[in-house]
N, C-alpha and C positions, 0 to 999 in steps of 0.2 A: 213166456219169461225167458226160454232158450236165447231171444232174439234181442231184449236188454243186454246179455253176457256175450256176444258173439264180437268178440275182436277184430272181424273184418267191419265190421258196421262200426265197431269203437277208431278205428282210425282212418274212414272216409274222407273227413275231414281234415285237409292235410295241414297240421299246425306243430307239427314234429312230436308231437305222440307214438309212443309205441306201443303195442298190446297184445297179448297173450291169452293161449286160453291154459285152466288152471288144470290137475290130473284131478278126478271126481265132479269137478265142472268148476264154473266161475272163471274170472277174470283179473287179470293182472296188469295195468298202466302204469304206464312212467313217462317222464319229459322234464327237460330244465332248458332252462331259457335264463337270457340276458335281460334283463331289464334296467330301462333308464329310471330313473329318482320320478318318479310324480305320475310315471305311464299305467296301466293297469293292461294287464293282458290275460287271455286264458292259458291254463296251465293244464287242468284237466279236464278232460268230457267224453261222459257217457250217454250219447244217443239217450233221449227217454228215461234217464234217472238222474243226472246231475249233470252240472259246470260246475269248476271251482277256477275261481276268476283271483289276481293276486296284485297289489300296487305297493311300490315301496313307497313310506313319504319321508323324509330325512332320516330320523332312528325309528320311524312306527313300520308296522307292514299291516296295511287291510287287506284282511282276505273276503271276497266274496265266494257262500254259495249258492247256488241256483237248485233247487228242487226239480227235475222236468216229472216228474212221473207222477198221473195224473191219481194222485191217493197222499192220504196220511206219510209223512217222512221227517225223520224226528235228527236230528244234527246235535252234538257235543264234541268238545275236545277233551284233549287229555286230562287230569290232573297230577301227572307228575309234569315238576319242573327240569326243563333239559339247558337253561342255562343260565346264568347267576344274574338275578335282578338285580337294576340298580346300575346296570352297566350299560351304557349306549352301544350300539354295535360298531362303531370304532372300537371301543375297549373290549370286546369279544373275541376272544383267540379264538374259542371252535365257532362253526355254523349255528347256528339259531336251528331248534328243531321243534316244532308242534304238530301235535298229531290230533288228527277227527276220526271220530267213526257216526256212522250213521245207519238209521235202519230203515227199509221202505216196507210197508203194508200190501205185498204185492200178493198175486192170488198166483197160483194154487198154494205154493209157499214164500215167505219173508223173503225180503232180501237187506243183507248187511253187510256192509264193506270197513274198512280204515284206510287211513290216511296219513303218511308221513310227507310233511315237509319242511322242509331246511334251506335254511337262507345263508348267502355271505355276502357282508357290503364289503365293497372297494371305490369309497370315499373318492379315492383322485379320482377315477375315472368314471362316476357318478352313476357304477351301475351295480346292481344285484343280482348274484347266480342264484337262482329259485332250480330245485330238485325235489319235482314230486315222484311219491310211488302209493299207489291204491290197490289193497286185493278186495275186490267184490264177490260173493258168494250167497246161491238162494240157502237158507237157512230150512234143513233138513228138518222131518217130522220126528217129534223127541219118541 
């Protein structure tokens, strides 16, 4: 399980991810990136537990996740609202913010992380600043 959480393995992959490891153990990512209207890019990835893949399309944003890890993993987002429905992200003065957490069924013990991301469109120049951050941590014996 050490080897899921281990930050040199989390940023092998050079896609301008950074990663950390956390005090008590786990893991800490972040990355932001430009993206153009209609592109899909990855945004976050953990070796063997997840990708979280992102595309803007005019005012929508799909996010994809990818499950890697080879068990049960269960995905939600937040339920609080972080910006006023009803408004297209031209009329959005802050960033767009949704947040995921997710749990994996991993052995000896669980693992469970969250997910913050935040978006800003800038319409003339037809791109989106995407800013992720994820704390992944195995989930101790109660």
């Amino acid at each position: 399980m050490a080897d899921l959480l281990d930050p040199l393995r989390a940023t092998a992959e050079r896609h301008g991810q950074l990663a950390s490891a956390l005090p008590y153990g786990g893991l800490a990512i972040s990355c932001h990136k430009l993206v153009e209207d209609g592109a899909r890019t990855q945004l976050l990835h953990v070796p063997g537990l997840f990708r979280l893949d992102v595309r803007p399309v005019q005012d929508t944003l799909q996010v994809t996740t990818r499950s890697l890890y080879d068990g049960p993993m269960r995905w939600s987002t937040s339920r609080e609202p972080f910006t006023d429905y009803g408004k297209t992200g031209e009329d959005t003065r802050e960033p767009a913010v949704v947040a995921f957490s997710f749990t994996v069924e991993a052995e000896p013990h669980p693992i469970a992380g969250r997910i913050s991301l935040a978006s800003t469109l800038d319409r003339d120049s037809g791109l989106t600043h995407f800013v992720a951050h994820a704390i992944v941590r195995a989930v101790p014996p109660a």
